[in-house]
N, C-alpha and C positions, 0 to 999 in steps of 0.2 A: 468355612465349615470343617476343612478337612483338619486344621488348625485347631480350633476346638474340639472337635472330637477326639484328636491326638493328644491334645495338654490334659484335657480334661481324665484320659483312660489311663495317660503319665501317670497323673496325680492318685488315679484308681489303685496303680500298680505299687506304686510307692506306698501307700498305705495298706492297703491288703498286706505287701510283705513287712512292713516296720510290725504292724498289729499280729502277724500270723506266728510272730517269733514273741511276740507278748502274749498272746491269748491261747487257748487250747481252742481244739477243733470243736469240741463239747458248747464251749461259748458263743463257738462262729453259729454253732448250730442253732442257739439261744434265739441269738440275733438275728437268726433266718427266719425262723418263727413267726418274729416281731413283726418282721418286713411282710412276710406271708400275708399276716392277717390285715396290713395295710396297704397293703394292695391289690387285695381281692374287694376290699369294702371302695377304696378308690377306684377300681372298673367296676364293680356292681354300680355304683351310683355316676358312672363315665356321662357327661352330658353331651359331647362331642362340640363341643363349647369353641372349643378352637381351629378345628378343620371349618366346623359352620361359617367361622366366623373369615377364614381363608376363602371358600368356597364362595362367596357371598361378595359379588361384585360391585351390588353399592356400596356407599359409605357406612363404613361399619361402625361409626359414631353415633350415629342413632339406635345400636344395639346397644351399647356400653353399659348404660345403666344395668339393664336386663340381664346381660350376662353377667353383670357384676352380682347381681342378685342373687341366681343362682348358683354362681361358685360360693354364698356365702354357706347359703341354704344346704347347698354340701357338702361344706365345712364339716358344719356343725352338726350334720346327720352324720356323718363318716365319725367323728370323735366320739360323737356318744353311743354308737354301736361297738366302738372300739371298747369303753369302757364296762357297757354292761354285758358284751361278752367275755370277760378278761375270766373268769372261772370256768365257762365251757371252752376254752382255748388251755387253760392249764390244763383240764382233763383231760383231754381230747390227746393232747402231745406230751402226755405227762411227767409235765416239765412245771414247779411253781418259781424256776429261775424265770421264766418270761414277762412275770407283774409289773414288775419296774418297770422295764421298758416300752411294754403297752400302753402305759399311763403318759411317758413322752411323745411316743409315736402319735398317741390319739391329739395332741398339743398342736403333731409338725400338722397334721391332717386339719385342726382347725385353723391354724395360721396360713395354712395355703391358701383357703379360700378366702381369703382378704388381698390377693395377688389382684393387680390393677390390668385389665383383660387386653388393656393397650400395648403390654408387651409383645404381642401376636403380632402385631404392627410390623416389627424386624423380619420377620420371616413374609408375610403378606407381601411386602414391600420388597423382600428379596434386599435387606439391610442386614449383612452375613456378619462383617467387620461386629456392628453392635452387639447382635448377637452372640460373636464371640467375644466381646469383653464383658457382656453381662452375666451370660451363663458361666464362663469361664473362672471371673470373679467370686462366683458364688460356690462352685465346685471348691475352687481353693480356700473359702473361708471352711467348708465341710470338713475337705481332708485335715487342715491345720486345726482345727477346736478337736476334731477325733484322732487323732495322733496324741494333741498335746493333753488330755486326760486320758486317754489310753496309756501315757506312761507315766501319770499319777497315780491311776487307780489301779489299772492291771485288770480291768471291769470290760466284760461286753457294753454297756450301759453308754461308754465313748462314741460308739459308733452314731447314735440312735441322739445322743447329745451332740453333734456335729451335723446329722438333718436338723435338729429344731435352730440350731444354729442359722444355719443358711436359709432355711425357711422367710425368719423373720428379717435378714439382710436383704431377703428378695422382696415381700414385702413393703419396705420401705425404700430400696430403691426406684421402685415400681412406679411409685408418687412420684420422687423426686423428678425420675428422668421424663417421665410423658405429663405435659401439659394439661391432656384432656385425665378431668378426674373425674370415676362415678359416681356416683350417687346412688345411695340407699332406697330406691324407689321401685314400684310395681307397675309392671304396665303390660298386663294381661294377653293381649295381641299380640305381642315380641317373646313373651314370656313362651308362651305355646308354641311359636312358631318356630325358637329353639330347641323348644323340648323336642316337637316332631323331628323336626332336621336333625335333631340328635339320636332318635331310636334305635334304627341303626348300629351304629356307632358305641352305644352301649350294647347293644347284643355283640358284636363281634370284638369288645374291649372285655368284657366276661370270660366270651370263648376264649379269646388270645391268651387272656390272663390264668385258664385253666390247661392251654396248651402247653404256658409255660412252666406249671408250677402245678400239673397233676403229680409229675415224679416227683419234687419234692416233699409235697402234701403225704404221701404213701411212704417214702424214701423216711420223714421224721415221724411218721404213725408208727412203721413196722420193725422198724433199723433202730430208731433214736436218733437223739442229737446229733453225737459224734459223727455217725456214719453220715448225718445231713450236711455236718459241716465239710466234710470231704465230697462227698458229691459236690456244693454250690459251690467250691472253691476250683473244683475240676472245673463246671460248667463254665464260671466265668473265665477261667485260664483259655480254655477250647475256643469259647468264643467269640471273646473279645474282639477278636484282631478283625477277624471274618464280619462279624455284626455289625462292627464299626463303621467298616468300610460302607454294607448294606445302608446305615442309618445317617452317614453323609450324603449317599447321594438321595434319598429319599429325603430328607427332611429340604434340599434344595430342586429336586423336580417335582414336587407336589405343586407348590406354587406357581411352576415354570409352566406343568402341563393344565395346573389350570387358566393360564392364560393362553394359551395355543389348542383348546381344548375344541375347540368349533370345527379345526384345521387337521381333518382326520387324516391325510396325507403326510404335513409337517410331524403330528404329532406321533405316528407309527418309527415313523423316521429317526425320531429323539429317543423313542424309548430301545429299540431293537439296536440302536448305536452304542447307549448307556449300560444296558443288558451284559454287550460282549465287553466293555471294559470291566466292569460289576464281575462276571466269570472271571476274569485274567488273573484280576486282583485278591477274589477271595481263592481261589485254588493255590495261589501261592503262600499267603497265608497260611490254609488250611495244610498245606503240604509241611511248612517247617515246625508246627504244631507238634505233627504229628509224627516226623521224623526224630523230634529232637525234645519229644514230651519228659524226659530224663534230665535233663541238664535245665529246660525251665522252670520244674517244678524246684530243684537244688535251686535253683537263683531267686525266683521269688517268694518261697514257699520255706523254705528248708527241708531237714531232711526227714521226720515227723511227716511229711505229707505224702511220701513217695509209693505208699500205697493206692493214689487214686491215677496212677500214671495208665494200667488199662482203660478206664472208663474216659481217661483224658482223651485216648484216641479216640473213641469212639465217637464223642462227643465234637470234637475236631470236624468229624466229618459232617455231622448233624449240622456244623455250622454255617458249612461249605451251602449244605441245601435249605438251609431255613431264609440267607442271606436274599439268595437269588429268588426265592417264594414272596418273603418281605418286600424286596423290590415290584414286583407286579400289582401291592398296593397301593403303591401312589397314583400310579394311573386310572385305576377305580374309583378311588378317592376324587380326582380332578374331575371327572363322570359321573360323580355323584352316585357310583354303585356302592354304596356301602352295603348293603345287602351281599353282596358275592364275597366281600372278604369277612363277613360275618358267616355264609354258610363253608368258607376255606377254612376257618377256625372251626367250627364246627365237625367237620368230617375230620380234620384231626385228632378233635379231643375223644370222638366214639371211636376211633384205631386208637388213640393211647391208652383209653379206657379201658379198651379190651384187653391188651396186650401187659399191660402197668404192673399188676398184681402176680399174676404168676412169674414173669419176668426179673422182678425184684424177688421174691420167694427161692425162685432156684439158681439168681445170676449174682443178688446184691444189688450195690449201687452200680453194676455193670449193664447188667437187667435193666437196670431205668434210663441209663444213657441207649440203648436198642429200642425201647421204647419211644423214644423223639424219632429216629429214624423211621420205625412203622408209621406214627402218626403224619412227617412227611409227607412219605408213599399216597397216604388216605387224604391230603388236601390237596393234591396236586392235578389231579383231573378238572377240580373246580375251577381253578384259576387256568388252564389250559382250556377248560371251556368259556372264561370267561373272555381271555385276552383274541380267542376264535370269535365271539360277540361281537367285542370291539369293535376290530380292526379287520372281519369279513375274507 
């Protein structure tokens, strides 16, 4: 995992800086937009499809159909919301460079859900190797199709052409590689009983998703493009390295603790060992970020970008604590509390909410990166009360 994560952020890095010396920051902004609007309509309609389907210690072959169903079903709601919002999204960011790419993005959103739910299988199974050749593969068809019309066209429109790219290569290897294939059918009983086990899981993929991308949302209302595009480009410089780390170990001890999850002695043990490696690792991280935010923005950014080197800090540091927060959901997750890290997203997003508006008014896009750190502060008692629940 840590391999993947690594290739795959490589390949991040390399394209951001190839496209960041092709594109203006105005376009990165464009493109942020895009992303904005599809990924708020992707967690608004979150069905928790695949934690369920982790979580869930029979054979999960007798859900397949069902789940398949409903990743169709929100597909095809997520694209056509995308499309008949596409004029209150221009006005709202008013921006009418965004239309093009709404109309692809709404494509990658329907091709998704025709993704074969047997994938989940590699991580269930604790199958990391496949995992990384399959996500990894599909990363590098992204980067290579958006690179290589990025220096055709000289278009934000690359980027968003390299999802629908990979979309459809997942898609289709989806079939190939697993065996079990679904089937187009309803079956009411399973149908509900994903939905429920997913409620959850869509409230707290909402919150997450507006904890993420309230600053942004404010940052291209009140700033514009440009200044969005220097923000998102901070944010992911800042934290990349730190997140990363967080989203390795968590996407390999979700699974782990839900197998040992009966074993509240073993399991205290795994987490609070994981924990103090998780600090080690993102504070150092976070530390060369932040010492040395001048010379990486020059390397992968150029020098056009070197205005967002305050906010870099700051942000840096956000990442250091978002990492370690992130990590204490897995262990929820394998507990089936999805409710706790629904209201930890939650009490952040009413601290960012409050804090967001005036912040970006008198700070900029500096404003918005202090604003992640407030929110922090405001979900961190939940999960201190949570992991107190726990483990007693």
């Amino acid at each position: 995992m840590t391999a993947l994560r690594g290739s795959t952020r490589v390949l991040a890095i390399i394209k951001i800086a190839i496209l960041a010396r092709l594109l203006s920051p105005s376009q990165f902004g464009v493109y942020g937009i895009a992303l904005l609007v599809l990924g708020f309509l992707e967690v608004l309609t979150e069905t928790g499809i695949n934690i369920f389907l982790i979580q869930e210690k029979d054979d999960m072959r007798s859900y397949l159909d069902s789940a398949w169903f409903v990743s169709i079903i929100r597909g095809v709601l997520v694209s056509a919301i995308i499309l008949v919002s596409i004029p209150a999204v221009m006005l709202f960011f008013h921006s009418t460079g965004v239309r093009p790419l709404l109309y692809i993005v709404a494509g990658v959103a329907f091709i998704r859900g025709f993704i074969n739910p047997m994938e989940i299988t590699f991580q269930k199974n604790l199958q990391f190797m496949k995992e990384f050749l399959l996500q990894g593969g599909l990363f590098f068809v992204d980067a290579l199709v958006a690179i290589s019309i990025g220096f055709a066209t000289r278009s934000e429109i690359s980027m968003v052409i390299g999802m629908l790219a990979a979309a459809m290569v997942e898609v289709i290897l989806s079939f190939i590689i697993f065996k079990d294939r679904p089937k187009f059918s309803f079956d009411k009983e399973k149908f509900l009983k994903v939905i429920n086990k997913g409620k959850w899981i869509t409230g707290a993929g909402v919150f997450s998703y507006a904890f993420q991308n309230i600053d942004n949302i404010v940052v291209g209302k009140f700033l514009g493009t440009a200044p969005l595009g220097f923000y998102q480009q901070a944010y992911s410089i800042s934290t990349l390295p730190v997140t990363e780390v967080g989203q390795i170990f968590n996407k390999v001890t979700f699974p782990v603790y839900v197998r040992i999850s009966e074993d509240r002695k073993r399991l205290k043990a795994a987490f609070f060992k994981t924990l103090g490696v998780i600090l080690f690792l993102v504070a150092i991280f976070g530390a060369i970020i932040f010492i040395f935010s001048r010379p990486l923005i020059l390397i992968f950014l150029g020098s056009k970008w070197l205005s967002i080197e305050p906010v870099l800090k700051v942000l840096a540091v956000f990442g250091v604590l978002k990492s370690v927060l992130n990590f204490s959901y897995s262990v929820f997750l394998a507990l089936k509390m999805q409710k706790t890290v629904m209201l930890s997203e939650l009490f952040g997003i009413v601290g960012m909410g409050v804090a967001i508006y005036p912040m970006v008014m008198k700070y900029g896009i500096v404003g918005a990166g202090y604003s992640t750190i407030i929110a922090f502060v405001c979900s961190l008692p939940v999960v201190i009360y949570g992991l107190r629940k726990v483990f007693k």
